[in-house]
C-alpha positions as CSV (number, residue, x, y, z in Angstrom):
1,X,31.3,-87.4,-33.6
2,X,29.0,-84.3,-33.4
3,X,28.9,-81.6,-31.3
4,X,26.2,-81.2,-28.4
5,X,24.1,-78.8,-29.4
6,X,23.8,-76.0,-27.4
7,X,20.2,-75.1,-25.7
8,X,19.2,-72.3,-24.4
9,X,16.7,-71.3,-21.9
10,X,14.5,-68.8,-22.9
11,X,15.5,-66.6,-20.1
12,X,19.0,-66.9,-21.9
13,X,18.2,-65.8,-25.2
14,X,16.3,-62.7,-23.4
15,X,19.6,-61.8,-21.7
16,X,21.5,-61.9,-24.7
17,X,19.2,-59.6,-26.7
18,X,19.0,-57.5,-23.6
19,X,23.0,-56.9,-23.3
20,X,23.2,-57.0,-27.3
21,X,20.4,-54.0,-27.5
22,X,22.3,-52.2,-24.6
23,X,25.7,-52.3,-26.1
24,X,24.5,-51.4,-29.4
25,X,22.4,-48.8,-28.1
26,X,23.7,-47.0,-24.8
27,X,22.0,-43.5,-26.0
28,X,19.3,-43.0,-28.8
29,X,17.0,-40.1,-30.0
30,X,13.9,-41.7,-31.4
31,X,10.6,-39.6,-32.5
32,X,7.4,-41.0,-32.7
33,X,4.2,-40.2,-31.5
34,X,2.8,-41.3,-28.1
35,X,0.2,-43.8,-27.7
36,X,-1.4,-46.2,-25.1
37,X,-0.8,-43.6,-22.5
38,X,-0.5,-44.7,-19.0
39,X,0.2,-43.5,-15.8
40,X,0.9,-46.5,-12.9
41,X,0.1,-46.3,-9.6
42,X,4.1,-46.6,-8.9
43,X,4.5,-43.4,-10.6
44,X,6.0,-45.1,-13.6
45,X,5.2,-43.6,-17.6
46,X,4.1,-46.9,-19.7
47,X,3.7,-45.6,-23.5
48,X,3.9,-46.9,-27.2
49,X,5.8,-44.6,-29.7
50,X,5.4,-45.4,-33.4
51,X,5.0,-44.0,-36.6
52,X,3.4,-44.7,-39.9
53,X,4.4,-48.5,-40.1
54,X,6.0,-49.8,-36.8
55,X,5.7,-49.4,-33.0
56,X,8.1,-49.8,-29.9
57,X,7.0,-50.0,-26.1
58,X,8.5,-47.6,-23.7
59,X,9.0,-46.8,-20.0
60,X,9.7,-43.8,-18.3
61,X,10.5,-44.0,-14.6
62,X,9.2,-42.5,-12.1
63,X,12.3,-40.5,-10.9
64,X,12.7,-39.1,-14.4
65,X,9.0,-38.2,-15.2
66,X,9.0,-36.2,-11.9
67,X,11.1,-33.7,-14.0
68,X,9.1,-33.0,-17.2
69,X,7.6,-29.9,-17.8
70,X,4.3,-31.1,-19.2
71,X,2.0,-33.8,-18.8
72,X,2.2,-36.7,-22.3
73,X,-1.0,-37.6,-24.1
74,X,-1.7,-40.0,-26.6
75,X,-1.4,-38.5,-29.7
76,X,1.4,-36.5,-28.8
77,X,4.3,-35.9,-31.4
78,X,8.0,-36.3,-29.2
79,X,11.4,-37.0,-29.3
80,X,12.5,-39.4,-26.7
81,X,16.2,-39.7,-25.4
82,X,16.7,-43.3,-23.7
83,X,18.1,-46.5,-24.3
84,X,17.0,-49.8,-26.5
85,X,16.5,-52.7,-23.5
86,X,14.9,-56.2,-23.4
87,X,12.1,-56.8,-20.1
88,X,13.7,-60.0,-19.9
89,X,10.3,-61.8,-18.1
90,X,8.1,-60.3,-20.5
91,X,10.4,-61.1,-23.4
92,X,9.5,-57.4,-25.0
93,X,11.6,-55.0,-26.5
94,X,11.3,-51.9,-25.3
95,X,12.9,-48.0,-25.3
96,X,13.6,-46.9,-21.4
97,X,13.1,-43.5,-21.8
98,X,15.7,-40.7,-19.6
99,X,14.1,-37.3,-20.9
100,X,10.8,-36.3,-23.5
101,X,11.1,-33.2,-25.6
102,X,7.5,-32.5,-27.7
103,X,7.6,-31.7,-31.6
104,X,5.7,-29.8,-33.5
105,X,3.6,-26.6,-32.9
106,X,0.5,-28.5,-31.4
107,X,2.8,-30.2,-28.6
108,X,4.4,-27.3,-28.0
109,X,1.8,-25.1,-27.3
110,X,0.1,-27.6,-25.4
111,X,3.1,-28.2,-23.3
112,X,3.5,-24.5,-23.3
113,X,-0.3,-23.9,-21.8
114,X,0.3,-26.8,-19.4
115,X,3.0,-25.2,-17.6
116,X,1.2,-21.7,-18.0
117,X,-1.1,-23.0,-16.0
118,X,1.1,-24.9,-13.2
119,X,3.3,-21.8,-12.5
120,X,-0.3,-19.7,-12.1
121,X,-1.1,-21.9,-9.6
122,X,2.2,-21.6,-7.8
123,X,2.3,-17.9,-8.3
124,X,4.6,-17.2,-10.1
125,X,3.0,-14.8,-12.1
126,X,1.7,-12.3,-10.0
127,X,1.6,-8.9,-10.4
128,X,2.1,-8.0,-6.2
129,X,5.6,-9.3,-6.2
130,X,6.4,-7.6,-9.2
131,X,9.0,-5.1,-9.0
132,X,9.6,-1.6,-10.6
133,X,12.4,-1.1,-12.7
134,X,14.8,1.9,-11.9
135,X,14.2,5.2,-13.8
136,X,18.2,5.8,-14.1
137,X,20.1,2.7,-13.6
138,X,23.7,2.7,-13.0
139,X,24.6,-1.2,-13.6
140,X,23.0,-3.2,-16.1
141,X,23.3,-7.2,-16.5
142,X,23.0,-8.9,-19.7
143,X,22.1,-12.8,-20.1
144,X,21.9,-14.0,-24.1
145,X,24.2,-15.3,-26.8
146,X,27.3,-12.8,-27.3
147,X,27.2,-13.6,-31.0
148,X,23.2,-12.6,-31.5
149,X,21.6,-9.5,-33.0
150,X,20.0,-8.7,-29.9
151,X,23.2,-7.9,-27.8
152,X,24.1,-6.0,-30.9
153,X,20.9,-4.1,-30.8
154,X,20.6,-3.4,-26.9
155,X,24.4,-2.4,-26.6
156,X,23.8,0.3,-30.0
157,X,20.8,1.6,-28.1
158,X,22.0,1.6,-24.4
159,X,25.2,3.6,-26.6
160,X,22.7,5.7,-28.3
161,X,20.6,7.2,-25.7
162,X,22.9,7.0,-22.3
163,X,26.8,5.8,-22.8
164,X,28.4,6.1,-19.3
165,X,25.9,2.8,-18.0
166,X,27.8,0.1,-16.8
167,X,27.2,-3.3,-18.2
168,X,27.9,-6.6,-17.8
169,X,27.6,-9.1,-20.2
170,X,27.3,-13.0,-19.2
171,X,27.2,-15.2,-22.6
172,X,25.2,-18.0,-22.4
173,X,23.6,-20.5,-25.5
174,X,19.8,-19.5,-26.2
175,X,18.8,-22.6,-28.1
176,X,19.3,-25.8,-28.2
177,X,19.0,-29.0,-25.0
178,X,21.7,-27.3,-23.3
179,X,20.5,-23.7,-23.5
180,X,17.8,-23.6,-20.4
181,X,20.5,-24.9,-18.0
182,X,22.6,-22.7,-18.9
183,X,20.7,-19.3,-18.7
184,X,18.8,-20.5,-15.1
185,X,22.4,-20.7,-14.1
186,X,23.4,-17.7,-15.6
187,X,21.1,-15.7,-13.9
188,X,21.6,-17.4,-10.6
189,X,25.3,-16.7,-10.9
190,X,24.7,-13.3,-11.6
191,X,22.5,-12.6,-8.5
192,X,25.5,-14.3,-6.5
193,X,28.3,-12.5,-7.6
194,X,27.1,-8.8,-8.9
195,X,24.2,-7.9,-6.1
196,X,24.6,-4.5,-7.7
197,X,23.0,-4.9,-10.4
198,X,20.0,-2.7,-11.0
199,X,18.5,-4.7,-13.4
200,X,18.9,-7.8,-15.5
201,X,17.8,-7.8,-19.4
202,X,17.4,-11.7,-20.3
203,X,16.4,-12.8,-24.1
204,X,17.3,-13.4,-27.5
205,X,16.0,-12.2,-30.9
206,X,13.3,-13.5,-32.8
207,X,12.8,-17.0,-34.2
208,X,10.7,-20.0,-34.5
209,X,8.7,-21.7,-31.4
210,X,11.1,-24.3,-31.1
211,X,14.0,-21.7,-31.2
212,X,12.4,-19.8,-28.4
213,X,11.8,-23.1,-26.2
214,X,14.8,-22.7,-23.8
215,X,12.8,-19.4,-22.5
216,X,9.6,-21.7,-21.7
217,X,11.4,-24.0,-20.1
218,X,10.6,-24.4,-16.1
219,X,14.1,-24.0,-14.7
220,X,14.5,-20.7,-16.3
221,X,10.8,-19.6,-15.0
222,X,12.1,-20.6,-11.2
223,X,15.5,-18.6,-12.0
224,X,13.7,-15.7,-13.0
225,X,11.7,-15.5,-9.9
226,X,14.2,-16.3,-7.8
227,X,16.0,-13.6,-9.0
228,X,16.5,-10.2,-6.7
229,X,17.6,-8.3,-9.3
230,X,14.7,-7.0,-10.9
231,X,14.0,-8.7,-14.4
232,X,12.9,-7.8,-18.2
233,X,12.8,-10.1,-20.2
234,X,12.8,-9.7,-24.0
235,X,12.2,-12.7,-26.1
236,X,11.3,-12.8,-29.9
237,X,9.7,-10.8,-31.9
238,X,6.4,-8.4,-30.6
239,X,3.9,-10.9,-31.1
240,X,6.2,-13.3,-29.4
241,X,5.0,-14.8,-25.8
242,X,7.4,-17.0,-23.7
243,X,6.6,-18.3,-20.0
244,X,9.6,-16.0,-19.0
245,X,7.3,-13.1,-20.2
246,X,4.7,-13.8,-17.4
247,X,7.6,-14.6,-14.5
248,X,9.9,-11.3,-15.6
249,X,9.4,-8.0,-13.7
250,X,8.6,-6.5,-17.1
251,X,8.2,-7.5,-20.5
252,X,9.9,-6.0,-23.4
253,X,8.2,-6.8,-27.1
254,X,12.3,-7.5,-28.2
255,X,15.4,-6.9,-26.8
256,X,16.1,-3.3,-28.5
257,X,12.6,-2.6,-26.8
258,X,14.2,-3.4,-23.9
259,X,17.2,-1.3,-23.9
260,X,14.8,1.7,-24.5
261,X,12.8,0.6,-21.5
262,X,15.6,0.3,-19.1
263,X,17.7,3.4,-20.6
264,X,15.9,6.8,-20.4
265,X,17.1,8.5,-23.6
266,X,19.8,11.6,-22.0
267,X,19.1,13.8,-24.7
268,X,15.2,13.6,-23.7
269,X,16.2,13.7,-20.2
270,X,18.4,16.6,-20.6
271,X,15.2,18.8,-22.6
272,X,12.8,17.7,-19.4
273,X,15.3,19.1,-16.7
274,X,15.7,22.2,-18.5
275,X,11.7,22.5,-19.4
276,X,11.5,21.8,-15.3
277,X,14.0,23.9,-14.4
278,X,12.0,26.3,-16.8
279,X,8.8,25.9,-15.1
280,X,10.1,26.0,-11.4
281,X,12.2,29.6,-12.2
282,X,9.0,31.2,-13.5
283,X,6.8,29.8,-10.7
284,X,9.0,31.1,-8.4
285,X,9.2,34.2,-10.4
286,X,5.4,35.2,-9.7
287,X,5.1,33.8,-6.8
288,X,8.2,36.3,-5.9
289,X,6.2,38.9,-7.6
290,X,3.3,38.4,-5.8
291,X,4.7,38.4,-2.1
292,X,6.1,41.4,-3.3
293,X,2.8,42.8,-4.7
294,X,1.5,41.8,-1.4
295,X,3.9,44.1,0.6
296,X,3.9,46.9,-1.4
297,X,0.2,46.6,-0.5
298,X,0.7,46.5,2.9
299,X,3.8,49.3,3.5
300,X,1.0,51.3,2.0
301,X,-1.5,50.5,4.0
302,X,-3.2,52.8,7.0
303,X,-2.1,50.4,9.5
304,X,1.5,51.5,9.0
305,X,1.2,54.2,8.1
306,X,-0.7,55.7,11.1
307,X,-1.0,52.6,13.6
308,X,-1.8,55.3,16.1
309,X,-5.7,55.1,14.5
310,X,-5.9,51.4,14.7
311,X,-5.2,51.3,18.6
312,X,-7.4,54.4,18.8
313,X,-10.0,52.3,17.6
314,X,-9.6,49.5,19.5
315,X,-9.5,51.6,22.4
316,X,-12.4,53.0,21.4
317,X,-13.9,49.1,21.3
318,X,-13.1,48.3,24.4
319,X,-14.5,51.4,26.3
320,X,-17.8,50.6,24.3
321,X,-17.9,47.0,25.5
322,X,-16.5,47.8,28.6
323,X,-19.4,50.1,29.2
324,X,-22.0,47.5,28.1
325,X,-20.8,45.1,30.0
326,X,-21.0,47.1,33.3
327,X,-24.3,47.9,32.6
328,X,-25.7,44.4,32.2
329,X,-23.6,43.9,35.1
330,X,-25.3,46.7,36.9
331,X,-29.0,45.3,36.0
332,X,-28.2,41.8,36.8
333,X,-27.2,42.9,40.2
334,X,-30.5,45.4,41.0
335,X,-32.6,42.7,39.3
336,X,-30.9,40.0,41.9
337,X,-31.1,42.2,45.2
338,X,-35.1,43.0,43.9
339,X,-35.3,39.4,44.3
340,X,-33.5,38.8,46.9
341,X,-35.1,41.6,49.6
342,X,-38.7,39.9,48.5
343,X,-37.5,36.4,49.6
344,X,-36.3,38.2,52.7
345,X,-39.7,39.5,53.1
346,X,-41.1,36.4,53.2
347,X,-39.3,34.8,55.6
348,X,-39.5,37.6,58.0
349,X,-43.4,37.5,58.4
350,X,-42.7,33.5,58.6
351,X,-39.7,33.6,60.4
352,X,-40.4,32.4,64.8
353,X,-38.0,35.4,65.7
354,X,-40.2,37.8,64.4
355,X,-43.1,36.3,66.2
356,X,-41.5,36.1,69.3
357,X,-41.2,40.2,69.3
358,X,-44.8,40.8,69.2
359,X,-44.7,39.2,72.7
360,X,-44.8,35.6,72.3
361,X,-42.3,33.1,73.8
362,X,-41.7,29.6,73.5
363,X,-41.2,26.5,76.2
364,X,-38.9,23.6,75.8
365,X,-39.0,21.1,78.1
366,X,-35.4,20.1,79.8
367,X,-33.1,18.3,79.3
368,X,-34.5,16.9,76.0
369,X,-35.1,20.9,74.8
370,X,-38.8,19.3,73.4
371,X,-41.2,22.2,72.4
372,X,-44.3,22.1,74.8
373,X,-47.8,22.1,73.0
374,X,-49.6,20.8,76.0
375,X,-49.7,21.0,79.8
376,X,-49.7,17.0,79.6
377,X,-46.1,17.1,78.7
378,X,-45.0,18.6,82.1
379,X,-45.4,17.5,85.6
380,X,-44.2,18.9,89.0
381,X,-41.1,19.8,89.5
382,X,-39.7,19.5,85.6
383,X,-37.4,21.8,84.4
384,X,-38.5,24.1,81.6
385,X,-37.0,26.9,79.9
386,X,-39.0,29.9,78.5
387,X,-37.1,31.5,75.1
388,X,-38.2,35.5,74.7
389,X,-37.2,38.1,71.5
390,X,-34.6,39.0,73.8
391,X,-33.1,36.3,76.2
392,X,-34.3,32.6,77.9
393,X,-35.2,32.0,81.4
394,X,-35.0,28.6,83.2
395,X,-38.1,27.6,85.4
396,X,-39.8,24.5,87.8
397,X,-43.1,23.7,87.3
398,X,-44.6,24.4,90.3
399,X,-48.4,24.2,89.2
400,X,-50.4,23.2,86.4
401,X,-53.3,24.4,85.1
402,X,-55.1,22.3,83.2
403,X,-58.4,24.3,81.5
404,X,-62.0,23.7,82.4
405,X,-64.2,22.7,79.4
406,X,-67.8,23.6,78.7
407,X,-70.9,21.9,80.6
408,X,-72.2,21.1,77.3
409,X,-69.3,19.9,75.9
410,X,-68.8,17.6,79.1
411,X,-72.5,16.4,78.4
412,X,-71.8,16.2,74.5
413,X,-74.2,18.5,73.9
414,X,-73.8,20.1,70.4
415,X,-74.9,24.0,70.5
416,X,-78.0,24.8,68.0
């Protein structure tokens, strides 16, 4: 008899290639250039990497694009670390995609402007938080490779120009995937456990773009400004930029630059002490001189030699304006009592008293003391009182006499 054949759903088959893909590929490193870019609402990358004669889908999710360090575009050269899958409803065979690393100068520098410009934004790069870097610093931190010309270089130099510097070295790779990880924590380990640190020196010598990557790498940006040890960084060659150039506290052209920047040459030190030292002795020299110029001057003088003259003449000064001033004073007063007996003149001829002694008197009415101008103001038997130059005298009316006038001015008769 023959066997039942098997049949499979398609579902099935999907599955199978799924878990055959996934077992033969757990991990894979495939370049190709990015194509049929998208970017899904849910956050999820959807792209097509291929070459000259083939294609593959691939996904990136969401939770893993969140951590790249530039934006893909279509065109794009990468490497892409991930896994080979099956979207079993779909039936499509597909990369997922756990980290993107560009290739080639073009991606590079465009991922490299791309994250220039993000940290900007953030801040990162400017020149207020900046700190200074010590004239004469006592401890010295080193982060790059222990087995690297530039460690060589900085320790000759920092030997050269001022040897009793402490320094500590912490080794850490400078290229490579794992290099960035390791230097962010590096420095972050540093600032942790030696606070004393003056500064930090973090680089590595010269090389190509892709050698320098791990220093234009985000984490090690955010280490570097997290730092509170003050930070040079010294990548490369002169002409060399990295993104830890713009973050760093200062930025040496190389890392034996750096070592000159941090150390002050003692030998050079030594010649500007002495050349102040120099300069301060002979301005204190003549300045010596001249506050002694200055009292040889005055021991000389008249004025200690015979101070008797100088209080003679100021003597003399005061009687002269002592004199002048009593004078004036003198003039002001004559001038005031001038002025003062003609105002007094015055008011005698206007004053009543002095009418009253020519023989005149004048009569209040009592009790309200109201000056009489009129016989009308008085009848019998008021009280009056009579005030003389000399004295008053207190009287009754006993008669009044009221004055007769003219028949004609009875009739109204005007005189011609």
């Amino acid at each position: 008899m023959e066997e039942p054949r098997k049949i499979y759903k398609v579902s099935e088959i999907n599955k199978i290639a799924k878990n055959l893909l996934e077992e033969k590929f757990p991990e894979i490193w495939l370049e190709g250039e990015i194509s049929n870019f998208t970017l899904h609402s849910s956050g999820h990358l959807y792209f097509s990497l291929k070459d000259e004669d083939a294609q593959i889908n691939a996904i990136m999710y969401k939770w893993q694009a969140g951590q790249l360090e530039f934006v893909p575009e279509n065109g794009m050269k990468v490497i892409a670390q991930g896994k080979i899958s099956v979207f079993v409803k779909g039936g499509r065979y597909q990369i997922i995609v756990y980290g993107l690393k560009p290739i080639g100068i073009g991606a590079l520098q465009q991922a490299f402007e791309q994250l220039k410009r993000k940290l900007e934004r953030e801040g990162l790069f400017d020149k207020a938080r900046k700190r200074p870097i010590p004239m004469l610093p006592q401890k010295i931190g080193i982060v790059t490779s222990p087995t690297g010309a530039a460690i060589r270089d900085i320790l000759n130099i920092i030997e050269r120009r001022f040897a009793n510097v402490h320094i500590l070295i912490h080794p850490v790779r400078v290229q490579g995937d794992r290099a960035a990880g390791e230097i962010a924590e590096a420095i972050a380990y540093v600032n942790e456990r030696f606070p004393s640190l003056d500064v930090l020196i973090v680089g590595r010598g010269g090389g190509s773009l892709e050698d320098l990557w791990s220093f234009n790498r985000e984490i090690v940006a955010r280490a570097i400004y997290n730092s509170r040890i003050p930070v040079i960084s010294a990548v490369g060659h002169e002409v060399d930029y990295t993104i830890a150039d713009f973050v760093a506290d200062l930025r040496a052209p190389t890392p034996s630059a750096a070592a000159e920047l941090v150390v002050t040459n003692k030998i050079e030190l030594e010649k500007k002490i002495l050349l102040l030292t120099s300069k301060i002795k002979l301005s204190m020299k003549h300045e010596l001189d001249e506050l002694t110029s200055q009292y040889r001057r005055l021991v000389d003088s008249r004025i200690f030699l015979h101070p008797e003259e100088l209080y003679s003449q100021f003597q003399q000064e005061i009687d002269y304006y002592l004199e002048k001033i009593t004078s004036k004073c003198a003039h002001f007063l004559d001038f005031q009592k001038e002025r003062l007996n003609s105002i007094a003149g015055k008011l005698n001829v206007l004053s009543p008293l002095n009418i009253l002694a020519r023989g005149y008197s004048i009569t209040y009415k009592l009790p309200e003391n109201e000056i009489l101008k009129s016989i009308s103001q008085v009848t019998m038997k008021d009280k009056v009182k009579i005030k003389l130059h000399r004295g008053e005298i207190i009287c009754t009316v006993e008669e009044t006499d009221i004055p007769v006038k003219k028949e004609s001015e009875k009739r109204g008769v005007k005189g011609e």
